[in-house]
ChimeraX commands (.cxc) that place a marker at each C-alpha (Angstrom):
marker #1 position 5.69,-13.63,-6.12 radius 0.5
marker #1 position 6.23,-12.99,-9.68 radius 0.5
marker #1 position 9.62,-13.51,-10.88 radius 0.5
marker #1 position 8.82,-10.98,-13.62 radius 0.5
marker #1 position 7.40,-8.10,-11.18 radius 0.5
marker #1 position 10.38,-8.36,-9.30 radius 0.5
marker #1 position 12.95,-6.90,-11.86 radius 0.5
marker #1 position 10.58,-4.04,-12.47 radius 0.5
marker #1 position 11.79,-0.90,-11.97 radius 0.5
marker #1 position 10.71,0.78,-8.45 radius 0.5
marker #1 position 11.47,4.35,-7.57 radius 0.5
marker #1 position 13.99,5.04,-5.13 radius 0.5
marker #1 position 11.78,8.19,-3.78 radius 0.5
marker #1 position 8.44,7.21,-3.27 radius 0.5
marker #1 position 8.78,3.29,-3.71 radius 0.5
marker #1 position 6.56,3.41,-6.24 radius 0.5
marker #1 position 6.75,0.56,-8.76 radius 0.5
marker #1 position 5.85,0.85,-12.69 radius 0.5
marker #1 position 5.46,-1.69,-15.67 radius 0.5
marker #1 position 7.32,-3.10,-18.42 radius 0.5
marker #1 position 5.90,-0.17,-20.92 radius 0.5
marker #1 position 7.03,3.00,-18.59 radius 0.5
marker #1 position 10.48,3.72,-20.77 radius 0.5
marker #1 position 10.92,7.22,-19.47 radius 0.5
marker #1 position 12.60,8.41,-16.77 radius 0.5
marker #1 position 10.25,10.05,-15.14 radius 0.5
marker #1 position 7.64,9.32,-11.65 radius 0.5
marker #1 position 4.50,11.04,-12.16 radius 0.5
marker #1 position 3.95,10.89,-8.24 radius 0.5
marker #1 position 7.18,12.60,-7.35 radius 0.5
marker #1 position 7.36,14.88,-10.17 radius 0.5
marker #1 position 3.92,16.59,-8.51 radius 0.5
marker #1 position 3.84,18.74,-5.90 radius 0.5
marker #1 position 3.16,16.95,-3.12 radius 0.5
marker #1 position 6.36,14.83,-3.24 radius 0.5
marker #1 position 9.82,15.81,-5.03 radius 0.5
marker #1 position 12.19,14.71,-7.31 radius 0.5
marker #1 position 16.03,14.73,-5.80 radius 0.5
marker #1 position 18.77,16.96,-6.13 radius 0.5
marker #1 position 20.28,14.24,-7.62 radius 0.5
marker #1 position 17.77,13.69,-10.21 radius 0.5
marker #1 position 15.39,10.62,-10.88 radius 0.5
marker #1 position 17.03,7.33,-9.79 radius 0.5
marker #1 position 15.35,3.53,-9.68 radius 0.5
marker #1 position 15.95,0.26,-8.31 radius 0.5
marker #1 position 13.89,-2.90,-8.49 radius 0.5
marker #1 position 12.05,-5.19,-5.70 radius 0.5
marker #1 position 14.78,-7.98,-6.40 radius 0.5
marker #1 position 17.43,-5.60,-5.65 radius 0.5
marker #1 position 15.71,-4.19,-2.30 radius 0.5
marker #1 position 15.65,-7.82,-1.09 radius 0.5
marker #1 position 18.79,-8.41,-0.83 radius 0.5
marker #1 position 19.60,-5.22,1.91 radius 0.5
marker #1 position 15.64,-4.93,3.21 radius 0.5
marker #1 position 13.48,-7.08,5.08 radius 0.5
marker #1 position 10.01,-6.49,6.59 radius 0.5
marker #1 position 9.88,-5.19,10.07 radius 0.5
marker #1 position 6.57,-6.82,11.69 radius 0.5
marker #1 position 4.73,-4.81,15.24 radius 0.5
marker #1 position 2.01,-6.06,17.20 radius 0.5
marker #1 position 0.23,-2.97,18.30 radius 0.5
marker #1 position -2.63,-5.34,19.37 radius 0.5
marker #1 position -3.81,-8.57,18.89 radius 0.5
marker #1 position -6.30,-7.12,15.87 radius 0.5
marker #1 position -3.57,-4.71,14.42 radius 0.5
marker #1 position 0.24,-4.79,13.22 radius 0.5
marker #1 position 3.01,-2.38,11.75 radius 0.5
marker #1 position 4.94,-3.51,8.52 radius 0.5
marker #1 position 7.84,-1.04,7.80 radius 0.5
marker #1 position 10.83,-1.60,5.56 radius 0.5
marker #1 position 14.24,-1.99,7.80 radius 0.5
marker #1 position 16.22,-0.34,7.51 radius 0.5
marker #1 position 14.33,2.81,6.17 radius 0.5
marker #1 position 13.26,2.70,2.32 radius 0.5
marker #1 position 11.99,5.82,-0.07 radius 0.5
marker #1 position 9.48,7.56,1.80 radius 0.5
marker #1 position 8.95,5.31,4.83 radius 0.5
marker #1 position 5.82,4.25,4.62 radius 0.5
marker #1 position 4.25,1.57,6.84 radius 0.5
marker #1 position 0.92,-0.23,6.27 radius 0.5
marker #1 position -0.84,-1.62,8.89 radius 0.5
marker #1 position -2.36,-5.32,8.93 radius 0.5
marker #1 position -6.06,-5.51,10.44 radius 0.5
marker #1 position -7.30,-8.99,11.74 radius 0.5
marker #1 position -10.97,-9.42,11.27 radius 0.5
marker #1 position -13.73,-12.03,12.01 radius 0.5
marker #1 position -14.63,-12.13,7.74 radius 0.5
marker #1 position -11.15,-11.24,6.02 radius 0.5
marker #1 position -8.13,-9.40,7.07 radius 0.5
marker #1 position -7.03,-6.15,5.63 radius 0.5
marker #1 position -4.01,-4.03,4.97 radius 0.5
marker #1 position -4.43,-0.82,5.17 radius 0.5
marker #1 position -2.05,1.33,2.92 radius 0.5
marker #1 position 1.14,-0.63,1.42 radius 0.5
marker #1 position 4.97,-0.63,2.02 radius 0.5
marker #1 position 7.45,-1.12,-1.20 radius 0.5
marker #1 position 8.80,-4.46,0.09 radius 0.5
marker #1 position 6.78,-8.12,0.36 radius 0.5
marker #1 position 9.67,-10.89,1.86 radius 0.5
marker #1 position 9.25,-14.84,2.31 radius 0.5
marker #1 position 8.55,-13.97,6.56 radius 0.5
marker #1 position 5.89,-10.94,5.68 radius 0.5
marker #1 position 4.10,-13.00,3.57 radius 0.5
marker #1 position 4.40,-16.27,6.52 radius 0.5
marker #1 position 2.92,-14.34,8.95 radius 0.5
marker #1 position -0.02,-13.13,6.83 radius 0.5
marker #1 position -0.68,-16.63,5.86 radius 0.5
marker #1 position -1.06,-17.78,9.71 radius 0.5
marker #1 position -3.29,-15.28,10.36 radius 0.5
marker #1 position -5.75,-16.26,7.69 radius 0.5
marker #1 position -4.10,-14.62,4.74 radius 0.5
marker #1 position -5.58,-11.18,3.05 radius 0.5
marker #1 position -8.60,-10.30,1.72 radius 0.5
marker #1 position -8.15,-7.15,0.81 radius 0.5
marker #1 position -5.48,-4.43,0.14 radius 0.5
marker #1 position -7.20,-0.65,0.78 radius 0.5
marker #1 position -4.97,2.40,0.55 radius 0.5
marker #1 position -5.20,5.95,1.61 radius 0.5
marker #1 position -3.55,8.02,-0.82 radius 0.5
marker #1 position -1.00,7.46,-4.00 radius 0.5
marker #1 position 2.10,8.02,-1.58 radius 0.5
marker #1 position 1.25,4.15,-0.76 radius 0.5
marker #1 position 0.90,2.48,-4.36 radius 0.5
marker #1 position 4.12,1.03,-4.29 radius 0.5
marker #1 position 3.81,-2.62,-4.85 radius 0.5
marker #1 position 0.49,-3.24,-4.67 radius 0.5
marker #1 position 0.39,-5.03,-8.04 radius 0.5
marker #1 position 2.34,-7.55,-6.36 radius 0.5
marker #1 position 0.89,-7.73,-2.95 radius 0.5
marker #1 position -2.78,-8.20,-4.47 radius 0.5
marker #1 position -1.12,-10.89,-6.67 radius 0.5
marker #1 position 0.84,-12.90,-4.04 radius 0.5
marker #1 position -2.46,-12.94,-1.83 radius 0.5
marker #1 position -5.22,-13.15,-4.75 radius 0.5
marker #1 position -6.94,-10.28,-3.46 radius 0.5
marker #1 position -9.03,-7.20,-4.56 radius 0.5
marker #1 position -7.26,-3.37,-4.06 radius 0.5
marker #1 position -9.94,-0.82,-3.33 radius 0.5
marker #1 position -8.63,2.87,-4.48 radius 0.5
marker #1 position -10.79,5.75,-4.56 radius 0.5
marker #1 position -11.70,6.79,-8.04 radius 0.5
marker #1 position -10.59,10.50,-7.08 radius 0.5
marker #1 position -6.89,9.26,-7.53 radius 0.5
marker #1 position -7.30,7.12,-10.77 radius 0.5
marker #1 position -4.80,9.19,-12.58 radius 0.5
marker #1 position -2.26,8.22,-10.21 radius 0.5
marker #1 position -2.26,4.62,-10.27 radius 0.5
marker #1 position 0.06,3.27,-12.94 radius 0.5
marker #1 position 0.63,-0.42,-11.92 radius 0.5
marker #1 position -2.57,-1.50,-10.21 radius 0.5
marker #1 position -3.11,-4.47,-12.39 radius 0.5
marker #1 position -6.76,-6.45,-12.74 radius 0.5
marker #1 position -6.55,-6.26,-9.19 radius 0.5
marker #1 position -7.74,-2.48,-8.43 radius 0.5
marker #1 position -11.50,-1.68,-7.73 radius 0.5
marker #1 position -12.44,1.92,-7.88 radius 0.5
marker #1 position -14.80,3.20,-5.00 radius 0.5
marker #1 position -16.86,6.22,-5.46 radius 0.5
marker #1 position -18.98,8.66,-3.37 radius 0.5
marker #1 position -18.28,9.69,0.47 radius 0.5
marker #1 position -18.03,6.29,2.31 radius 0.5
marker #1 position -17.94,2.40,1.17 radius 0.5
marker #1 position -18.97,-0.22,3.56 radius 0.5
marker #1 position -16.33,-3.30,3.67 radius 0.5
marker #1 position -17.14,-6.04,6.28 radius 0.5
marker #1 position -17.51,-6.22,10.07 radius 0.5
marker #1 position -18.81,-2.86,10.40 radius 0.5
marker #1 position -15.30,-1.65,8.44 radius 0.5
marker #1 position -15.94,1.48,6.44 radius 0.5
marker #1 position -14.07,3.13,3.57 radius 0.5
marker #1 position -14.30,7.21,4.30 radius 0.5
marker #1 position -13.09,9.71,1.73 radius 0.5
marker #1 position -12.22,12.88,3.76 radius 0.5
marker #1 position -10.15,14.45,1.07 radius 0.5
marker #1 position -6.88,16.12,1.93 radius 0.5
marker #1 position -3.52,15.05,0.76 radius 0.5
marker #1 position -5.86,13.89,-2.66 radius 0.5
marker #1 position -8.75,14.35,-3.59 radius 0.5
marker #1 position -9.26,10.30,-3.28 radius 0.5
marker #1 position -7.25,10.86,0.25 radius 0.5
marker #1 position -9.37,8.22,2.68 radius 0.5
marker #1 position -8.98,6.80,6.16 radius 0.5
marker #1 position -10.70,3.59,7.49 radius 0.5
marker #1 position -12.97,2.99,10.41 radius 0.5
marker #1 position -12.85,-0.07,12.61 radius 0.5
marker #1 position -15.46,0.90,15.22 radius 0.5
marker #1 position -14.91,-2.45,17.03 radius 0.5
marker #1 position -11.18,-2.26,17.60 radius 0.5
marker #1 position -11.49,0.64,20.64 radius 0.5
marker #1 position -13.37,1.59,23.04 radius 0.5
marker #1 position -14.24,4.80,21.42 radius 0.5
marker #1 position -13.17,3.07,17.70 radius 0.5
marker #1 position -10.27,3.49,15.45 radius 0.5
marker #1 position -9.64,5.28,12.53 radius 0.5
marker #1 position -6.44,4.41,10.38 radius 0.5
marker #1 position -5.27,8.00,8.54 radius 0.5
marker #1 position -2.23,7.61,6.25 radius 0.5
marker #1 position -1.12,11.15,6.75 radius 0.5
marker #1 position -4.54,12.62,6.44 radius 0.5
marker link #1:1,2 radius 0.2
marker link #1:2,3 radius 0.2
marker link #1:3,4 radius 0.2
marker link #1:4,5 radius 0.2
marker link #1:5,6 radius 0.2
marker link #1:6,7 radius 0.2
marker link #1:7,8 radius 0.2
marker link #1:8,9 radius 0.2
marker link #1:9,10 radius 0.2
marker link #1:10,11 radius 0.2
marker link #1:11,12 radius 0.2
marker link #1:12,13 radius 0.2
marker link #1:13,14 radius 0.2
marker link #1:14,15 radius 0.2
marker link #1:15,16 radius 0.2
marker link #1:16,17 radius 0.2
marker link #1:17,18 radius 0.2
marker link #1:18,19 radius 0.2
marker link #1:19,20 radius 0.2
marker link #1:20,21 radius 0.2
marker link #1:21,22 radius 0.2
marker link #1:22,23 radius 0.2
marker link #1:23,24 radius 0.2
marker link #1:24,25 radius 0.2
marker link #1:25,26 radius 0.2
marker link #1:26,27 radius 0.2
marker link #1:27,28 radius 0.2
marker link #1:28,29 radius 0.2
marker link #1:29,30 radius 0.2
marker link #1:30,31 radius 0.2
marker link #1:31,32 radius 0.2
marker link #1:32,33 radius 0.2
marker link #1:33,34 radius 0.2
marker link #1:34,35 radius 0.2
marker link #1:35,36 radius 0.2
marker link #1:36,37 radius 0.2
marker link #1:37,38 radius 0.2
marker link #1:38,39 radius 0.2
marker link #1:39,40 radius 0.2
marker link #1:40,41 radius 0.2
marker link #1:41,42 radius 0.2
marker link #1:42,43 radius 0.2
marker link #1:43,44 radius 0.2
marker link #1:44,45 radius 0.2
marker link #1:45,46 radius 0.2
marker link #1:46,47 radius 0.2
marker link #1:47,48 radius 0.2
marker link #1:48,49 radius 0.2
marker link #1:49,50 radius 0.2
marker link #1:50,51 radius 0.2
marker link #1:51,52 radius 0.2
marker link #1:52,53 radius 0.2
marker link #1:53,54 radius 0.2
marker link #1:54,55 radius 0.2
marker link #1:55,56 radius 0.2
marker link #1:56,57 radius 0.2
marker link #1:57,58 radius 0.2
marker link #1:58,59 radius 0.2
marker link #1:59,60 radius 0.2
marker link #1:60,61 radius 0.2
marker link #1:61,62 radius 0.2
marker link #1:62,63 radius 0.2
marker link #1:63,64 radius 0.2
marker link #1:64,65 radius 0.2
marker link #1:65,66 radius 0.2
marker link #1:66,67 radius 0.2
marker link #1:67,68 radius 0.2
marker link #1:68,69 radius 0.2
marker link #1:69,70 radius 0.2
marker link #1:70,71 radius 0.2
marker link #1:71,72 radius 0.2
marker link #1:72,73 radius 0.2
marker link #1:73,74 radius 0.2
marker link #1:74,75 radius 0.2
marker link #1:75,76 radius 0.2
marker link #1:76,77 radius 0.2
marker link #1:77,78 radius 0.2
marker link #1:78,79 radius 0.2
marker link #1:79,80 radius 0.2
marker link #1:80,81 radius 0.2
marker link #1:81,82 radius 0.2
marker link #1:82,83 radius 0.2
marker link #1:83,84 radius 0.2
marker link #1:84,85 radius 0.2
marker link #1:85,86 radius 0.2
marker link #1:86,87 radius 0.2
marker link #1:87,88 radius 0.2
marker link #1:88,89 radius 0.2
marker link #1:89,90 radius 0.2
marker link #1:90,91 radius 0.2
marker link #1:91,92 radius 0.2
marker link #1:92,93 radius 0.2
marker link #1:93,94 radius 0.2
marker link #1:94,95 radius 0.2
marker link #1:95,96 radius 0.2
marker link #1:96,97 radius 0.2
marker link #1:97,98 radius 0.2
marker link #1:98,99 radius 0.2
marker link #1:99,100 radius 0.2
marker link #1:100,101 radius 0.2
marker link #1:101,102 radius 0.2
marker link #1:102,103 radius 0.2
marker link #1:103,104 radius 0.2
marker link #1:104,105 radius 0.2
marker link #1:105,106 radius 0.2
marker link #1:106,107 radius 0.2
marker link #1:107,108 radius 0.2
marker link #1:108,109 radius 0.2
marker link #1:109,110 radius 0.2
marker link #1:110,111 radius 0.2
marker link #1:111,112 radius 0.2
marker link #1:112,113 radius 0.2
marker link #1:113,114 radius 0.2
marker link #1:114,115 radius 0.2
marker link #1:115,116 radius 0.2
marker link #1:116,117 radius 0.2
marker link #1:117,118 radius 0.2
marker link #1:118,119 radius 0.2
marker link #1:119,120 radius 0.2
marker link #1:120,121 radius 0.2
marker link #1:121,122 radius 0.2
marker link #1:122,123 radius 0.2
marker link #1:123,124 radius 0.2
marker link #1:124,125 radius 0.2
marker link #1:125,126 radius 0.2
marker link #1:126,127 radius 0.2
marker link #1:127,128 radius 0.2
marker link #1:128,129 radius 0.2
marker link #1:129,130 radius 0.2
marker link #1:130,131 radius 0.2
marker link #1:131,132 radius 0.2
marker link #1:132,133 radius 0.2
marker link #1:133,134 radius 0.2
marker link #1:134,135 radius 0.2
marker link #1:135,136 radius 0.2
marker link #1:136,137 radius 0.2
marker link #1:137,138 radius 0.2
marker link #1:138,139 radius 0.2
marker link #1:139,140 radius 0.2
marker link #1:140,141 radius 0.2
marker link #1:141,142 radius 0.2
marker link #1:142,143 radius 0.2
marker link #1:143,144 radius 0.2
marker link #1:144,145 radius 0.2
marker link #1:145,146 radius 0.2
marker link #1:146,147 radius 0.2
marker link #1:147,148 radius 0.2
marker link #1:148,149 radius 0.2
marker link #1:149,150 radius 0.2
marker link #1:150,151 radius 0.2
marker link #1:151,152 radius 0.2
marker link #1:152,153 radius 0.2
marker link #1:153,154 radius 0.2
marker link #1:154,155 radius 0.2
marker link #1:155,156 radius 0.2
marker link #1:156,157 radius 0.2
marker link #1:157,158 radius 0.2
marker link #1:158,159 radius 0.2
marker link #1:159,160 radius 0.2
marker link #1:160,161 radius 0.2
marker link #1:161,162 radius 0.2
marker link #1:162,163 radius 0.2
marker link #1:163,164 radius 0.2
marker link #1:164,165 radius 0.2
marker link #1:165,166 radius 0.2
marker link #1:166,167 radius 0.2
marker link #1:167,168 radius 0.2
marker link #1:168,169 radius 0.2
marker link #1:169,170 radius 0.2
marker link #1:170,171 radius 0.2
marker link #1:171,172 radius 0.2
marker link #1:172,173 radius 0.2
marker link #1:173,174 radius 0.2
marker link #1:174,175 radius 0.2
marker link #1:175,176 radius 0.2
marker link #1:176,177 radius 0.2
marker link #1:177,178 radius 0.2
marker link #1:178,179 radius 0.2
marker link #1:179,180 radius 0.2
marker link #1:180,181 radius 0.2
marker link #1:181,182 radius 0.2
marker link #1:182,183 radius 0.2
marker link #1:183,184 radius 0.2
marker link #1:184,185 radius 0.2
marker link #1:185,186 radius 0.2
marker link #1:186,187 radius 0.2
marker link #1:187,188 radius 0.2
marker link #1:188,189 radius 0.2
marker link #1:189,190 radius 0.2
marker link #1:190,191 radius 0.2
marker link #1:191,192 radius 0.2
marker link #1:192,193 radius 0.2
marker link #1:193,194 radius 0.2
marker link #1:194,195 radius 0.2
marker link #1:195,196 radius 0.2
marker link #1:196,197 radius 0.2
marker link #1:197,198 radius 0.2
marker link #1:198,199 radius 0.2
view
C-alpha cells in the first residue's frame, strides 16, 4: 500500500476516497440524490485512520466465493465479494478498507486480476486496491462522471455486456446508474449466479 494514499482524505458517508487536488469540502456522490449528506454536515477521515479501529471481516460463502465487509460497520456498509476462477480472480464491487490479513488471503488464493464494480456507491478505495494488486478496474463508461480517484488503473466498458474470462460476463442492466451492472458466473450454480450490488 501506498503510504501517500493512505492519509488521503476518505468520506465518512459513502467511504469514498479523493486525491491530493480535491480542496473542497464537498462529495459529489453524496451530495446527489441517491445518497445524502448528514445532518451534521460533510465530515472525512482517512484510510490510515480507519486502520487503527477497522479490520476486514473475511466469509466463505463457497469455495469459489467470499464476503469482505468492514467490522465493525463503516460509511455505507458495503461488502465486495471475492470470486475464485480457473484464469484470474475477481472482486466484485469494493469495500473502503484493504488490511495486512485481506490482502494475505488474496495472495494465497492466487492474488487479483481484476477489480469490477457495480455502481459509484462502491468506488471507495479502488485506487488503492488496483494498486496493491497491480490490476485493471473495469467501470462502465455510463458512470465516468462519478469516478474521481480511479487512477491509470480504470478501464471504461461500453455497450450492453463485456465478456471477462471463464465464461464471466460484465452486464449493464441500468438502475441505481445508468452504468449500474451486475456480473454473471454461469459456472458457480446450478442454475448460475449473478452478483447485483443493489441492483
Amino acid at each position: 500500500m501506498n503510504g501517500n494514499d493512505n492519509k488521503l482524505k476518505m468520506c465518512t458517508e459513502c467511504g469514498t476516497q479523493y486525491p491530493e487536488s480535491h480542496t473542497d469540502n464537498t462529495c459529489i456522490i453524496c451530495e446527489d440524490e441517491r445518497q445524502a449528506v448528514p445532518q451534521s454536515g460533510q465530515s472525512w477521515t482517512s484510510h490510515e485512520k480507519l486502520l487503527e479501529k477497522h479490520s476486514v471481516e473475511i466469509k466463505k460463502i463457497n469455495d469459489n466465493l467470499y464476503e469482505f465487509v468492514v467490522n465493525p460497520r463503516f460509511s455505507i456498509g458495503q461488502r465486495a465479494l471475492f470470486v475464485i476462477s480457473e484464469d484470474g480472480n475477481i472482486l466484485w464491487d469494493c469495500i473502503p478498507l484493504l488490511d495486512e490479513g485481506v490482502i494475505e488471503f488474496i495472495k494465497s488464493k492466487g492474488g487479483l486480476k481484476t477489480i469490477a464494480i457495480s455502481h459509484p456507491h462502491y468506488y471507495s478505495i479502488m485506487k488503492m486496491w488496483a494498486e496493491t494488486f497491480t490490476c485493471k478496474i473495469y467501470i462502465h463508461e455510463k458512470d465516468k462522471e462519478w469516478v474521481v480517484n480511479g487512477g491509470n488503473s480504470v478501464e471504461y466498458w461500453k455497450g450492453d455486456h463485456m465478456k471477462l474470462w471463464n465464461q464471466i460476463r460484465l452486464h449493464n442492466i441500468g438502475g441505481h446508474f445508468d452504468g449500474s451492472s451486475v456480473i454473471e458466473i454461469p459456472w458457480m450454480s446450478e442454475k448460475g449466479t449473478l452478483l447485483i450490488g443493489d441492483t
